[in-house]
N, C-alpha and C positions, 0 to 999 in steps of 0.2 A: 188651611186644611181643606176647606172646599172645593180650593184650586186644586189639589193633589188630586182626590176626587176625581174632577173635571179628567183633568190629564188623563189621571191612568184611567177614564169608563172611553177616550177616546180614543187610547194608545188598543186595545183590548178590542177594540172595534175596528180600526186599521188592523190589526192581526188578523184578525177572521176574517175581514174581506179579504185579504191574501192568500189565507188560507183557503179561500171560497173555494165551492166545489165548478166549474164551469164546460162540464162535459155535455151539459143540456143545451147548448148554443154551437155547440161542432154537430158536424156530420151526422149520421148512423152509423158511417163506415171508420169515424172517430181519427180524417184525414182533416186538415187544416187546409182551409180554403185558399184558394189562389187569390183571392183582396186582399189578404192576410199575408201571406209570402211574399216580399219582394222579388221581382222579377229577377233573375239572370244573367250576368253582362253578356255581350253579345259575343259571341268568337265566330269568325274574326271582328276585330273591331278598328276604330281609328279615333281620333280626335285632332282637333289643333287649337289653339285659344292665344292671341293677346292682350297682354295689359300694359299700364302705364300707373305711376306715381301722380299723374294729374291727369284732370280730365284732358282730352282732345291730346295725350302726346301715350306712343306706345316707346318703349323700353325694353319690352323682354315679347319673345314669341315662344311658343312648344306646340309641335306638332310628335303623335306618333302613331303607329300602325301596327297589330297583332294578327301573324296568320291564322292564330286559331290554335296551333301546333308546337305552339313554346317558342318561338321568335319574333324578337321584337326589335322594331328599328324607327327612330325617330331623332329629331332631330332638338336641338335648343339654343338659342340666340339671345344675348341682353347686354346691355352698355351699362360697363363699371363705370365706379366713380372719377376714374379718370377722361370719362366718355370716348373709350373706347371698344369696337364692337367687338363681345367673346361669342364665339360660336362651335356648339359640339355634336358631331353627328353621332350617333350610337346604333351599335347593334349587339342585343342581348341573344345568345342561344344556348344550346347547352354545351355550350364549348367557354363559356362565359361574356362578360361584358368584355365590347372593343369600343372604343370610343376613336374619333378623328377631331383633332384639335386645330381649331384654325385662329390665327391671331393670338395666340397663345405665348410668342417667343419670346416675347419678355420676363414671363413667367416661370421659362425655363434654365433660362439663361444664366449659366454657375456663376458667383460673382468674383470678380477678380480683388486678389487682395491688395490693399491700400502699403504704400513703403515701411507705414509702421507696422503693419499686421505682418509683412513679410520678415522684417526686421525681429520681430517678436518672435513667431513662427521659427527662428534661424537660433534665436540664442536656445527655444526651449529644446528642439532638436538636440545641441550639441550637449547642453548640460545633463538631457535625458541617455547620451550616449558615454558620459563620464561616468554617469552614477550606473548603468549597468554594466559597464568594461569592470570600474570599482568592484562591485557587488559578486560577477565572476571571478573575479580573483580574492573572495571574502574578505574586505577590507572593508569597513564600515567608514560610508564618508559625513562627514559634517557631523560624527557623535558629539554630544555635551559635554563638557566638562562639568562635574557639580562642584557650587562655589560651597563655603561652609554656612548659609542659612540656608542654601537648597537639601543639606545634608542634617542638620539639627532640625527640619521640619519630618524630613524623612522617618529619621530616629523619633519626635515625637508621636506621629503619625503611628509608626511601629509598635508604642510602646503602649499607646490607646486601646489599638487593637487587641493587642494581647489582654490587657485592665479588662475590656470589654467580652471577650471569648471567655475570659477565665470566671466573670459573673453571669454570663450564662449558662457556661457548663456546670455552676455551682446552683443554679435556680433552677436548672433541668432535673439535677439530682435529689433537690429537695423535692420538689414535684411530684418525682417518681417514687419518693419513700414517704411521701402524704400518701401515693395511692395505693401504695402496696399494704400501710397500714389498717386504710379504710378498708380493704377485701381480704385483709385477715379478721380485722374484729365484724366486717356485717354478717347479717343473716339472709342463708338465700331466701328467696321467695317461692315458697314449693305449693302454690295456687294455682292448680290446673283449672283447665276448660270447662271437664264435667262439671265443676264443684260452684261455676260460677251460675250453670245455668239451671 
């Protein structure tokens, strides 16, 4: 219990200091001082920086440069895991981002299909072209046949349904003549507002 105590006279004191009033350590003129504001970035501005994954080895560079005026253009370089070097020039304005891709072409590169994949590719074509010539001329292809326990499940299934629908509709009706008895025999409640207060 003492602990609880504790807690909440220190929770209740962290409140208040948050709540503190702290207008007596600003200004007179009640502006917030420039040691207090973070400065500005600079416009225009620039930067460039490398690193690397271990010491004494660089891996990746980024350089870039802002007029000041909403365009920006810089550059970035880094060797994938295959240790090879990617490198993307960019220029953002308000025309949007263009990038220039260098050593990139394998990345681009659509891949050519394998004799199975063409082979594959070939049959699903054809048989996609049977079933909608089929379909245009309303002939239903590959329908089922139902053997006779596809058709006495059916029939079960059916016959459920209805067992079930029809004690429903027999619990709904009971339901509804419980309620209608209950608001023939109660009494309203004629206890107004004035009478309460």
């Amino acid at each position: 219990m003492e602990f609880l105590k504790t807690g909440l006279v220190t929770l209740i004191s962290l409140v208040g200091f948050g709540l503190a009033d702290v207008s007596h350590i600003l200004p007179h003129d009640g502006t917030i001082p420039s040691s207090v504001t973070p400065p500005s970035p600079p416009s225009p501005y620039s930067f460039q920086y490398s690193a690397g994954r271990y010491p004494g080895q660089i891996d990746r560079i980024h350089k870039e440069a802002g007029d000041g005026a909403g365009s920006v253009h810089g550059m970035y370089s880094y060797i994938d895991p295959k240790y090879k070097v990617r490198t993307v020039e960019y220029t953002a304005d308000s025309n949007g981002f263009h990038p220039l891709l260098t050593n990139f072409e394998d990345t681009q590169a659509v891949p050519v299909d394998s004799e199975a994949v063409a082979l594959a590719k070939k049959r699903h074509y054809a048989l996609y072209e049977r079933i909608a010539t089929e379909h245009a001329r309303g002939v239903q292809v590959n329908s089922p046949a139902e053997t006779v326990s596809v058709q006495r499940a059916k029939d079960r299934h059916l016959n459920l349904f209805a067992k079930i629908a029809q004690e429903h509709a027999a619990i709904a009706a009971e339901r509804e003549a419980e309620k209608r008895a209950f608001e023939a025999t109660s009494i309203p409640n004629d206890v107004h507002e004035e009478e309460i207060h």
